[in-house]
C-alpha positions as CSV (number, residue, x, y, z in Angstrom):
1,X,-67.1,-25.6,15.2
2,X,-66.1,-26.6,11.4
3,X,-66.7,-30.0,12.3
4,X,-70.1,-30.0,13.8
5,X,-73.1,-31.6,12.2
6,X,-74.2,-28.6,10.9
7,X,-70.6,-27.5,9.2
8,X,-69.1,-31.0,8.2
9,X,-70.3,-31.1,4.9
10,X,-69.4,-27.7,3.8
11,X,-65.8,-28.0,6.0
12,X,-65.2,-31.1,4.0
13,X,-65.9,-29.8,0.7
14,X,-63.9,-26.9,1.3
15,X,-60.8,-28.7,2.5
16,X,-61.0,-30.2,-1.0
17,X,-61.5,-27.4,-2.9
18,X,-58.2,-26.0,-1.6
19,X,-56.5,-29.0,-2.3
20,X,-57.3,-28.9,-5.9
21,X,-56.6,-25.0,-6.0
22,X,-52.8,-26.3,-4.5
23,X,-52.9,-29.4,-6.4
24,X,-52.9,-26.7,-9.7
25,X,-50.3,-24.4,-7.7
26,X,-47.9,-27.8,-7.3
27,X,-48.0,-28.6,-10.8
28,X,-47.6,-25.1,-12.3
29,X,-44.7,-24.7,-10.2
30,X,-43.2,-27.3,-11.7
31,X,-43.3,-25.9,-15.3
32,X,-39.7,-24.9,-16.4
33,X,-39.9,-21.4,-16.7
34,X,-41.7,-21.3,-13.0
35,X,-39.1,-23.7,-11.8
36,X,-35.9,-22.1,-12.7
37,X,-37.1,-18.4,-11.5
38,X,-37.3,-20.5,-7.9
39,X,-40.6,-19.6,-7.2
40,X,-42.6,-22.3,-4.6
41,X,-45.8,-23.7,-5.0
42,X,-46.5,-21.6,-2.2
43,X,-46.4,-18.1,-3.8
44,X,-48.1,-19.8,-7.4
45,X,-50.8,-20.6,-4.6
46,X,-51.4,-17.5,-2.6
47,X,-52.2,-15.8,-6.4
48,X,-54.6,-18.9,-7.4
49,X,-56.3,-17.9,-4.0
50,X,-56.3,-13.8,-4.6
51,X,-57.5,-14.6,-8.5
52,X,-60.3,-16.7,-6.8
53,X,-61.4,-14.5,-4.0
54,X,-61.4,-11.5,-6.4
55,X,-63.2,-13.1,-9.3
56,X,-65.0,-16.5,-8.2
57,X,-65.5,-16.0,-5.3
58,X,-69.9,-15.8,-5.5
59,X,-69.5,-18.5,-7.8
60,X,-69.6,-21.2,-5.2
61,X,-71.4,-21.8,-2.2
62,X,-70.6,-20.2,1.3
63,X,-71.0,-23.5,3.0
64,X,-67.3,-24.4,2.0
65,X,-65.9,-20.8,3.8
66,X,-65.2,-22.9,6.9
67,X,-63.2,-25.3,4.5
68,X,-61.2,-22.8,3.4
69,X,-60.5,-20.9,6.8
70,X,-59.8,-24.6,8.7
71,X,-56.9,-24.8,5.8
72,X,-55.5,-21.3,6.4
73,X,-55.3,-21.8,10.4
74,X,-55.5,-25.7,11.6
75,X,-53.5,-27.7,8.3
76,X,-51.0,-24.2,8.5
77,X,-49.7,-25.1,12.2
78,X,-49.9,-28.8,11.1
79,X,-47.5,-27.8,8.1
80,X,-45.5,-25.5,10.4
81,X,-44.7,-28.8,12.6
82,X,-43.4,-30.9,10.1
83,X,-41.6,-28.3,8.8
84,X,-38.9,-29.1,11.5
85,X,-38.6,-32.4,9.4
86,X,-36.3,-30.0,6.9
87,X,-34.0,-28.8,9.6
88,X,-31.2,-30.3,11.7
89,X,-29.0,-29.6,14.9
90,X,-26.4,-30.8,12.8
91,X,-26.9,-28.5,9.9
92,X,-26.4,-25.4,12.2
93,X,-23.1,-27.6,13.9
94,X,-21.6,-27.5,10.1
95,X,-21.5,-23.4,9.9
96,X,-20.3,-22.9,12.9
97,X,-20.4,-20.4,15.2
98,X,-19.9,-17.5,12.3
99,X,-23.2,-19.0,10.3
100,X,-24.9,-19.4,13.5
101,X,-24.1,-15.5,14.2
102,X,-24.4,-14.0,11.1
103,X,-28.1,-15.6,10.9
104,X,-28.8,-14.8,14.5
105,X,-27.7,-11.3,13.7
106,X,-29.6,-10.8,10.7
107,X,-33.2,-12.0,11.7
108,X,-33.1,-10.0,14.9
109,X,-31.8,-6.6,13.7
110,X,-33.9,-7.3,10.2
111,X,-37.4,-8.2,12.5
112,X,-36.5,-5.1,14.7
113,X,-35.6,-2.8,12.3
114,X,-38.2,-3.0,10.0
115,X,-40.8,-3.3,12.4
116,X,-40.2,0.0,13.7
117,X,-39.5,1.6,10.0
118,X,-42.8,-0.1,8.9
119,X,-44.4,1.3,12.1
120,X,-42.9,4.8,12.6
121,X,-41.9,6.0,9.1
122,X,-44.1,4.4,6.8
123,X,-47.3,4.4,9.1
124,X,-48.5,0.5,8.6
125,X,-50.5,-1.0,11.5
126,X,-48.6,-3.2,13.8
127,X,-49.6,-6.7,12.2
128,X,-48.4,-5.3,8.7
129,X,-45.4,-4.6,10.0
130,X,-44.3,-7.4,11.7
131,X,-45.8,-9.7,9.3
132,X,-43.8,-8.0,6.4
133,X,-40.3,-8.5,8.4
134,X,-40.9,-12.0,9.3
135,X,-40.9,-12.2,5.9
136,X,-37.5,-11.2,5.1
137,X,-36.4,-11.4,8.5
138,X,-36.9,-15.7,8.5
139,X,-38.1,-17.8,5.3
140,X,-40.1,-15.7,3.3
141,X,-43.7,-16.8,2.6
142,X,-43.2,-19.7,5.5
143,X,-42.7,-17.3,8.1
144,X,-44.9,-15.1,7.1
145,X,-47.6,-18.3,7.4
146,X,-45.8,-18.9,10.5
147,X,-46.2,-15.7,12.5
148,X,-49.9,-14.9,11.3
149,X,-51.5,-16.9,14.3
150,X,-49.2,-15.7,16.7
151,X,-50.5,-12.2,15.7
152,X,-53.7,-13.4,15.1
153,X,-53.9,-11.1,11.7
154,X,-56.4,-10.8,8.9
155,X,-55.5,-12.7,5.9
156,X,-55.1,-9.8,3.5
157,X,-52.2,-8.2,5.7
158,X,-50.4,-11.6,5.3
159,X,-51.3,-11.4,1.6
160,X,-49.5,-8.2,1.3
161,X,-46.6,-9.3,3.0
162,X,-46.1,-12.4,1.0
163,X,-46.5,-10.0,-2.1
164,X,-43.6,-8.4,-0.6
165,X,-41.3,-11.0,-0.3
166,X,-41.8,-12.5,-3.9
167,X,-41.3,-9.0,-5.0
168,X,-37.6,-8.6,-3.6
169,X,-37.2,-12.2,-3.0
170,X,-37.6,-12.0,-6.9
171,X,-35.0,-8.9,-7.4
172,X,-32.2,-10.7,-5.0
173,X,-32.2,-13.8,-6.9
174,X,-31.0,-11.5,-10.1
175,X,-29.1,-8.9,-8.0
176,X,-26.8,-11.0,-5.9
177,X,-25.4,-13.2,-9.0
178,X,-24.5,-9.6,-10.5
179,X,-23.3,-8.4,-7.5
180,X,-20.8,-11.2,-7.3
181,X,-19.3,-10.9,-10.4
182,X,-19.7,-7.7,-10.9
183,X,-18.1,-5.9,-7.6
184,X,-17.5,-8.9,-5.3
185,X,-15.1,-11.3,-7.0
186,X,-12.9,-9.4,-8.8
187,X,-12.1,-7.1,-6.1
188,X,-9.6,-7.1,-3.0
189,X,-9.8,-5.6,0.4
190,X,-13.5,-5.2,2.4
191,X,-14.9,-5.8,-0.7
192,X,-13.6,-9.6,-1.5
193,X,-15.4,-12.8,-0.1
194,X,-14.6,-16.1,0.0
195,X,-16.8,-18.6,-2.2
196,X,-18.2,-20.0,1.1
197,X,-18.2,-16.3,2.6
198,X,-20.7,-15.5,-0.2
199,X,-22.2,-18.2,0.7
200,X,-23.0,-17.0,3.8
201,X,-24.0,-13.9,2.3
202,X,-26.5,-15.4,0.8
203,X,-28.2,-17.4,3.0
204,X,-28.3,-14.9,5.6
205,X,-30.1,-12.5,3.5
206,X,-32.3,-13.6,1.1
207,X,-35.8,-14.5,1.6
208,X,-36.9,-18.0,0.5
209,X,-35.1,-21.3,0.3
210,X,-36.0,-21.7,-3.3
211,X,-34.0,-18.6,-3.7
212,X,-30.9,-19.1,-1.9
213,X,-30.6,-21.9,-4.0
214,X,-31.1,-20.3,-7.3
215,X,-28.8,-17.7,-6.7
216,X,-25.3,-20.0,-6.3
217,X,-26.6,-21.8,-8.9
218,X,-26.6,-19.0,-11.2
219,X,-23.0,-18.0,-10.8
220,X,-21.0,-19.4,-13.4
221,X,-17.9,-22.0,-11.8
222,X,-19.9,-21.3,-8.3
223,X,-18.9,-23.9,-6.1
224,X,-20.3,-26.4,-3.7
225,X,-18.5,-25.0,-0.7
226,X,-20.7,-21.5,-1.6
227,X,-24.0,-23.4,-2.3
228,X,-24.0,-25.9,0.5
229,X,-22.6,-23.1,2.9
230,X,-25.6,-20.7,1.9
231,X,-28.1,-23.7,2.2
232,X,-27.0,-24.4,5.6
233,X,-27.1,-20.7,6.6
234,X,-30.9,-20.3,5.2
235,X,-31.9,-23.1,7.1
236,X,-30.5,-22.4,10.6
237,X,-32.2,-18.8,10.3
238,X,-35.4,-21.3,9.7
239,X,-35.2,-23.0,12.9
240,X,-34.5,-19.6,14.2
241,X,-38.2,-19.0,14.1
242,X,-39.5,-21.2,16.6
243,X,-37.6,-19.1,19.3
244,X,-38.1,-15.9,17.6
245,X,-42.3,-16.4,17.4
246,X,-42.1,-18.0,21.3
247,X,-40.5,-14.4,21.9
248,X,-42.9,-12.3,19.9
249,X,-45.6,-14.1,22.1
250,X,-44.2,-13.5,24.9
251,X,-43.8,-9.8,24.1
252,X,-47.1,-9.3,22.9
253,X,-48.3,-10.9,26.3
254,X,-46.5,-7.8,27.8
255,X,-47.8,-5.3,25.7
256,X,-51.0,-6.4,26.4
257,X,-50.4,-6.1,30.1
258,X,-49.1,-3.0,29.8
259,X,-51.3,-1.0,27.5
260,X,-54.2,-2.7,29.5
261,X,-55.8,-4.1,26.8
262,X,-57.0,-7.2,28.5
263,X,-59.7,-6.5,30.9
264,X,-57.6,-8.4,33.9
265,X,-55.6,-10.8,33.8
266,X,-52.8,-11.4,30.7
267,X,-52.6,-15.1,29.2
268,X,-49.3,-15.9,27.9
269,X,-49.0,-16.0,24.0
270,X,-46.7,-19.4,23.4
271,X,-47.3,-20.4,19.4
272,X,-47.1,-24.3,20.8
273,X,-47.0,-25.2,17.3
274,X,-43.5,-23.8,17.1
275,X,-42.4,-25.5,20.3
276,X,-43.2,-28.8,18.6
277,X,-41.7,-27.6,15.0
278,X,-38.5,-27.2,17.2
279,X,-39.5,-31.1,18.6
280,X,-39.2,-32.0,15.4
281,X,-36.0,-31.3,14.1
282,X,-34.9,-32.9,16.9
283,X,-36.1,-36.3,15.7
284,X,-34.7,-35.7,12.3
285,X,-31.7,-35.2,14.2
286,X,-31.5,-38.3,16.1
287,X,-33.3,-40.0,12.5
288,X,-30.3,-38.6,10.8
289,X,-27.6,-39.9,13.1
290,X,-29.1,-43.2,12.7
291,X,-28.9,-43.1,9.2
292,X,-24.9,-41.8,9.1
293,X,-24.1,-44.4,11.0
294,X,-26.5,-47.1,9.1
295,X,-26.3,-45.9,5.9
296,X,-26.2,-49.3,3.6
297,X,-29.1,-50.9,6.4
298,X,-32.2,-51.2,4.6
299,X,-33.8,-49.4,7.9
300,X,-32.1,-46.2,7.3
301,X,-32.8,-46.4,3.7
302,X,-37.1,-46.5,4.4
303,X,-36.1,-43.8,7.1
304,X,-34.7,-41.6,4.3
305,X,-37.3,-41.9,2.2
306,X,-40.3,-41.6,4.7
307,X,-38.6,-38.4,5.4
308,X,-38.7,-37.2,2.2
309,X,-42.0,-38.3,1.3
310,X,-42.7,-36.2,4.8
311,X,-41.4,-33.2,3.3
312,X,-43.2,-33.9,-0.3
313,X,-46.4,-33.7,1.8
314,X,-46.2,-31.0,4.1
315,X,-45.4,-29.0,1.0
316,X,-48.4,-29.7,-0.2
317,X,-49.9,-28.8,3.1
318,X,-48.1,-25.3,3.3
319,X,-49.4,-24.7,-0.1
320,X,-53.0,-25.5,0.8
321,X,-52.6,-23.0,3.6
322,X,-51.3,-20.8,1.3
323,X,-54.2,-21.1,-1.2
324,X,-56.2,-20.9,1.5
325,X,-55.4,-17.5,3.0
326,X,-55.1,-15.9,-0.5
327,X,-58.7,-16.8,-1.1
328,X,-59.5,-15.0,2.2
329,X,-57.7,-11.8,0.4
330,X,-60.3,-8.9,-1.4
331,X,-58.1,-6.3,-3.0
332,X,-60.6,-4.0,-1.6
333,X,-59.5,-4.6,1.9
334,X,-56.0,-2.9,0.4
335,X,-57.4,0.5,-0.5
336,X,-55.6,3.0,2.0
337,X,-52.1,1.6,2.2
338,X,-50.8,3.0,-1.3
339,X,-46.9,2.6,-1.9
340,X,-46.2,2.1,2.2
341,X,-45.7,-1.4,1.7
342,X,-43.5,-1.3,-1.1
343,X,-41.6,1.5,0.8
344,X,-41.5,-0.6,3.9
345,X,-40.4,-4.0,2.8
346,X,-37.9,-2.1,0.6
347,X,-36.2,-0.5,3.6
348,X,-35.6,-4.4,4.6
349,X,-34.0,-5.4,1.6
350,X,-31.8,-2.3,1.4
351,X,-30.8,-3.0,5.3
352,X,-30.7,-7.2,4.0
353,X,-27.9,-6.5,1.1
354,X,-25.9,-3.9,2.3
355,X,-26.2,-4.2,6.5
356,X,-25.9,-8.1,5.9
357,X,-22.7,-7.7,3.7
358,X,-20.7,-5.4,6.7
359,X,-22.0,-7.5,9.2
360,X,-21.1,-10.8,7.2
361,X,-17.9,-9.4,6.8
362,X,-17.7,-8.2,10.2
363,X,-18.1,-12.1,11.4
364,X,-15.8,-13.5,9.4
365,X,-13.4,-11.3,10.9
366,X,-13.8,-11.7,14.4
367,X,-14.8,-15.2,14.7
């Protein structure tokens, strides 16, 4: 137990030591150049932890290993949790039922597909696979973070797929803005979108929050219609992943069962955490409601700004896990897997920007 007599000390001073290594993640993700590329204190922290587990790492005492692995599992399904405090029923009520499809459409057939290309063509191990496309299937790095205890991985297989995301996170955030003006504004037919319909694009497509963001924000004369529509898109496919991980455990449970793998009897596989993330959202919900309909009432106003000091924390939090599980990654733990990876998750990003454009289109159309 990390928390027994023996441990406490050591647990203790390893909890802290990850909160420094995010506390340094935080504010180097604030710097400008950092900041306007859109990458999260998350990824800056998963490559603190990966420079500290393959250079540091003797350098300090073992006792603080617990530390580090209580921030990686426990504070992550904390972080998860309050997560839901970004996400609300109302958000997903404001797309409509073609946002709510396209996003629907696009985690499934993304988590699917790659899986089974990960799997079958490119010969990863299962936990590789379905780690890399909840990664560009969901949030990026989040649902990566996310789905790890569900599968019960080894850190350095979330590792790579986090590496994965920033690496064609990275590439949408500079390919969509030229795609845009370069094929999709300018012309007529199949090939046109709306502002908002772009929108839509982009937030059922790209990876991480930070980068559906950056992206309408890039377009020259974008407008709010496409940014607050690609926004609300991103985030419905993040409340997504509370069913989608309560189904993966469920499946897993099966698999089990089936392949015989569990000596006896099969216990069901229900990430609670993201039962309760769910929860959640539905008190910022209600919260929010209150605060429409209260808005000058000095109540809604501490409301609003518990929430976001809520969400300033649990940042925090996610980057601590984060930190945590890249300082449980050794690159030698990688040797073996050569380009697959790269091969895989690309497969997911070529399905992501041109499977997601037909079938955005394809929605439009027929709801």
């Amino acid at each position: 137990m990390p928390f027994s007599p023996q441990k406490r000390a050591g647990t203790i001073n390893g909890i802290l030591f990850v909160a420094i290594f995010a506390a340094a993640a935080t504010m180097i993700a604030g710097l400008g150049v950092i900041k306007n590329l859109g990458i999260s204190p998350l990824v800056v922290g998963i490559v603190l932890g990966i420079f500290y587990a393959n250079t540091l790492h003797n350098k300090f005492p073992s006792a603080w290993e617990s530390g580090i692995v209580f921030s990686g599992k426990k504070i992550l399904r904390f972080a998860i949790v309050f997560y839901g405090f970004r996400i609300t029923f109302q958000q997903i009520e404001q797309v409509g039922i073609e946002g709510f499809m396209v996003s629907l459409i696009m985690l499934s057939t993304t988590f699917i597909l790659g899986t089974f290309l990960a799997q079958k063509f490119f010969k990863l191990d299962r936990d590789t696979s379905m780690l890399t496309a909840a990664g560009a299937s969901v949030c990026g790095a989040a649902a990566v973070l996310a789905t790890e205890p569900v599968l019960k991985s080894e850190e350095y297989k979330a590792a790579i797929a986090v590496s994965m995301v920033v690496l064609f996170g990275t590439i949408s955030m500079f390919l969509y803005p030229v795609l845009y003006a370069a094929i999709i504004e300018p012309a007529t037919g199949f090939l046109h979108m709306a502002p908002s319909t772009f929108g839509m694009y982009v937030g059922g497509t790209i990876h991480e929050v930070a980068q559906v963001v950056a992206v309408p924000a890039s377009i020259p004369g974008a407008s709010a219609d496409m940014a607050n529509t690609a926004v609300i898109v991103k985030m419905t496919r993040v409340i997504m992943i509370a069913p989608m991980l309560i189904v993966l455990g469920i499946y897993l449970s099966y698999a089990a069962k089936k392949s015989g793998t569990t000596g006896g009897g099969v216990k069901l596989v229900i990430p609670w955490f993201a039962v309760y993330f769910i929860g959640m959202a539905g008190v910022n919900s209600l919260l929010l409601n209150y605060t429409d309909a209260h808005a000058t009432d000095a109540i809604a106003t501490t409301i609003q700004s518990l929430i976001s000091n809520i969400n300033i924390i649990d940042t925090f939090l996610l980057t601590m896990a984060m930190t945590a599980l890249g300082m449980g990654t050794r690159f030698a733990k990688f040797k073996g897997l050569g380009l697959a990876p790269i091969y895989a998750a690309g497969s997911m990003f070529i399905w992501l920007v041109v499977g997601g454009f037909v079938i955005t289109q394809w929605v439009v159309a027929t709801f």
